[in-house]
C-alpha positions, -999 to 999 in steps of 0.1 A, spaced: -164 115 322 -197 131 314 -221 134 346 -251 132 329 -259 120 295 -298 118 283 -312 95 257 -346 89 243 -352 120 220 -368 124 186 -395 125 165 -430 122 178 -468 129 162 -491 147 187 -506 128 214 -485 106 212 -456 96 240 -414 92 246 -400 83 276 -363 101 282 -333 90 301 -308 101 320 -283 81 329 -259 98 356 -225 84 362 -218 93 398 -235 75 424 -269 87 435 -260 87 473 -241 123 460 -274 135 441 -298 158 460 -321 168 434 -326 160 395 -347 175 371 -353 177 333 -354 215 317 -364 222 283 -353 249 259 -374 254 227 -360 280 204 -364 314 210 -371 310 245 -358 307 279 -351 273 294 -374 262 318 -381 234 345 -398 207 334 -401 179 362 -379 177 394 -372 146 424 -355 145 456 -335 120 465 -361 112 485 -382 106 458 -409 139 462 -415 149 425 -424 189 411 -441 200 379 -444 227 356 -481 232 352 -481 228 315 -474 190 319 -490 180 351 -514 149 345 -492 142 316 -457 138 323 -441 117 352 -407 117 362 -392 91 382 -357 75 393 -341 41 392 -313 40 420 -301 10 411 -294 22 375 -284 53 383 -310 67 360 -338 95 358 -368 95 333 -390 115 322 -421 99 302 -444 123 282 -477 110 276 -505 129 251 -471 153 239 -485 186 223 -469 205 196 -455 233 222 -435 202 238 -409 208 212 -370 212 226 -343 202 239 -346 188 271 -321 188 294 -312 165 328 -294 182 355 -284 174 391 -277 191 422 -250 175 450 -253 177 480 -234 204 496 -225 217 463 -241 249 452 -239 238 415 -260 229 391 -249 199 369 -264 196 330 -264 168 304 -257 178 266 -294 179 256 -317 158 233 -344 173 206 -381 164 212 -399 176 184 -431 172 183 -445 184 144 -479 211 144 
């Protein structure tokens, strides 16, 4: 069973928004942290957003004021909404998780943003 599996992807204009989601399938009493990376081509993957489990959130500076990640225990689900989205937005973004007590880092399969210039 995959851990993580994000949805929400696709085609967007500039300044406008897409909310992602990240649906994990173990429960989130195992999760310590999540977080959504993004990839664009060419270049190194890099953090996008990250919450605890108890619920303190982290931000790359390029999206602060803009993006806002948050968690649904109930649903077992992450998001990540990204409001005013720029051209440079464009990648795949990727969920991943950390457990507790386990060193690892946990990744979904990826969905494109794209955001045409």
């Amino acid at each position: 069973q995959v851990p993580l599996v994000e949805s929400g992807g696709g085609l967007v204009q500039a300044g406008g928004s897409l909310r992602l989601s990240c649906a994990a399938s173990r429960s989130f009493f195992r999760i310590n942290t999540m977080g959504w990376y993004r990839q664009a081509p060419g270049k190194q993957r890099e953090l996008v957003a990250g919450i605890t489990s108890g619920g303190t959130t982290n931000y790359a500076d390029s999206v602060k004021g803009r993006f806002t990640i948050s968690r649904d225990s109930a649903k077992n689900t992450v998001y990540l909404q990204m409001n005013s989205l720029k051209h440079e937005a464009t990648a795949v973004y990727y969920c991943s998780d950390r457990l507790i007590n386990d060193p690892n880092t946990y990744w979904g399969q990826g969905t494109q943003v794209t955001v045409p210039s």
